[in-house]
C-alpha positions in Angstrom: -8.6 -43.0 0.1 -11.1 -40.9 -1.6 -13.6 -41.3 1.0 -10.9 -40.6 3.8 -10.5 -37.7 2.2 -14.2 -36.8 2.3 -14.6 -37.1 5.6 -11.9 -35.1 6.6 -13.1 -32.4 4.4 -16.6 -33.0 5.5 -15.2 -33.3 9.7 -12.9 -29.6 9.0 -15.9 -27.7 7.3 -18.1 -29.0 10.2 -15.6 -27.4 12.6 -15.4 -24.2 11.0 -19.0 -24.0 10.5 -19.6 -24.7 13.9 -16.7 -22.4 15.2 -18.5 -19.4 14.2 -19.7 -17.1 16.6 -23.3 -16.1 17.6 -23.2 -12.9 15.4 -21.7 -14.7 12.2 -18.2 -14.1 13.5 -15.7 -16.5 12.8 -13.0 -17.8 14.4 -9.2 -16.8 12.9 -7.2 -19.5 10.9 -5.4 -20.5 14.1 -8.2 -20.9 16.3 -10.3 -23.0 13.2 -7.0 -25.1 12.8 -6.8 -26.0 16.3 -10.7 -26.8 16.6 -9.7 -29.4 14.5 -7.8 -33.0 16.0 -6.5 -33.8 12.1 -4.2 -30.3 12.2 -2.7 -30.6 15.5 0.6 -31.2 13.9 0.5 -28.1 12.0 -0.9 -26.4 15.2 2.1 -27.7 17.0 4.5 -26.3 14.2 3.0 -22.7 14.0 3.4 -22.5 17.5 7.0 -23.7 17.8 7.7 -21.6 14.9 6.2 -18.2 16.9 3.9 -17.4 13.8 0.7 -17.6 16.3 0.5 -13.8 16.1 1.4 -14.0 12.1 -1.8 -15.8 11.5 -3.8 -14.4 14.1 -3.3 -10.8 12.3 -6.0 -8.8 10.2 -5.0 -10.6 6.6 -6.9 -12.0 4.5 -4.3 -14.7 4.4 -4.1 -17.8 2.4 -3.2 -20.8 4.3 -2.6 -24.4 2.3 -3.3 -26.5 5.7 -1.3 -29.6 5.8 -2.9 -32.2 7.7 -1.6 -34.7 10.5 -1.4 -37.4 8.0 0.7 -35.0 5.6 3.4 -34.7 8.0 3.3 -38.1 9.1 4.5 -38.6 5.2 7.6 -36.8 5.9 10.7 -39.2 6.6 11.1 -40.4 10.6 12.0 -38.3 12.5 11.5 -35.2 10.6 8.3 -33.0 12.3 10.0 -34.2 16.0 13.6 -32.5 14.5 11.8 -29.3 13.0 10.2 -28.8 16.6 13.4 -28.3 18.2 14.1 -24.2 19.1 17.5 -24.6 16.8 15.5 -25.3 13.6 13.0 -22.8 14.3 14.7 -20.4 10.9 14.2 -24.0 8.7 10.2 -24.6 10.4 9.4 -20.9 9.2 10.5 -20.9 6.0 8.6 -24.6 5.6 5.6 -22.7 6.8 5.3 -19.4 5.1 6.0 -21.7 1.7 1.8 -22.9 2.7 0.4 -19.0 2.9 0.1 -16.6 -0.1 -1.0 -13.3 1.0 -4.6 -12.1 0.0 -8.2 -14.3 0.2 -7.7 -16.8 -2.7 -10.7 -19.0 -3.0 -11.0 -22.5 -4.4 -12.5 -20.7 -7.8 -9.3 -17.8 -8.2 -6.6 -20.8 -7.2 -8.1 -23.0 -10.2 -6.7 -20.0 -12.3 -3.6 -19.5 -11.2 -0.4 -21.4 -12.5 1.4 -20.3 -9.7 1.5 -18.4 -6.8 4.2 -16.4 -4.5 4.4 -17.6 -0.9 5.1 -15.6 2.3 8.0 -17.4 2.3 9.2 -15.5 -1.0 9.3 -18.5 -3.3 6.2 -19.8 -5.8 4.4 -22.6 -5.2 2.9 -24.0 -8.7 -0.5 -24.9 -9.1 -1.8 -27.5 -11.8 -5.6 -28.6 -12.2 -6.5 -31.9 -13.8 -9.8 -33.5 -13.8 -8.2 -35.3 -11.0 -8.0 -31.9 -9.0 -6.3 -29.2 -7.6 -2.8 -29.6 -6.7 -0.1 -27.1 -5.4 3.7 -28.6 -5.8 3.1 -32.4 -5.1 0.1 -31.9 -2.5 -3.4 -32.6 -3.2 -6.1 -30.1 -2.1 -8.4 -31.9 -0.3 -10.8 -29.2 0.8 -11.2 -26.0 0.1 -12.9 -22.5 0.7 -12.9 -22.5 5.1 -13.6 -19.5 5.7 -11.8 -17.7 8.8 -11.9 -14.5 10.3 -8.9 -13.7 8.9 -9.0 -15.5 5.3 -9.0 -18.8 3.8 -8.0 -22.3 4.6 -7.5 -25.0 2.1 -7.0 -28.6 2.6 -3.6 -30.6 1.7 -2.3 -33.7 2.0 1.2 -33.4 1.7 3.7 -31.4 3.5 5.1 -28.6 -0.1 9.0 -27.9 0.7 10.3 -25.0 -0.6 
């Protein structure tokens, strides 16, 4: 598991690294999410949900990125049923519970016990020597820089 985990953490900073452009610009948290195969799920999901433009924007945003295999841990059935254009209200809210508002990097979120969502709610965060974790998902990597603010790594889908 833990070397799973460090490869998709070494394979998404790769990406993002080589996503940026020849004068040191970078590419927005969309754009770095969908350079990468492990977030085409959550790709998927921000575009069925219509919050391209939303993360696309000026920020600095936050983004806890769950990662194909997080929503694959999600009962049967579940990410196909939150695609659907009737459970688009139910898909944002799921979404804007994974983005805080403001550039948090990996050294601020080890300080916080909590933090408010987009979504309106707070997600919790707890640090052990075993990690980082916000609700019941692991951070898995941390500190991707975007144009447009920060993605970290998660391996579980956080439900508000």
């Amino acid at each position: 598991m833990l070397k799973t985990v460090s490869v998709l953490a070494l394979t998404f900073m790769m990406a993002a690294t080589a996503s940026a452009g020849h004068h040191g610009d970078k590419k927005d948290i969309v754009d770095t999410a969908a350079s990468n195969k492990d977030f085409s799920t959550l790709v998927a999901a921000v575009k069925a949900a219509g919050l391209v433009d939303a993360l696309k924007a000026d920020g600095p945003l936050t983004v806890f990125a769950p990662t194909n295999a997080a929503f694959a841990k999600l009962p049967a059935g579940t990410v196909e049923s939150l695609l659907k254009p009737e459970n688009k209200d139910k898909l944002v809210q799921i979404l804007t519970y994974h983005v805080v508002a403001g550039n948090v990097m990996a050294a601020d979120v080890v300080k916080l016990k909590s933090a408010t969502t987009l979504e309106g709610s707070d997600v919790t965060v707890s640090v052990s020597d075993a990690g980082v974790k916000i609700n019941n998902a692991n951070v898995v990597a941390t500190d991707i820089k975007t144009s447009n603010g920060v993605i970290h790594v998660i391996d579980t889908v956080i439900l508000p």
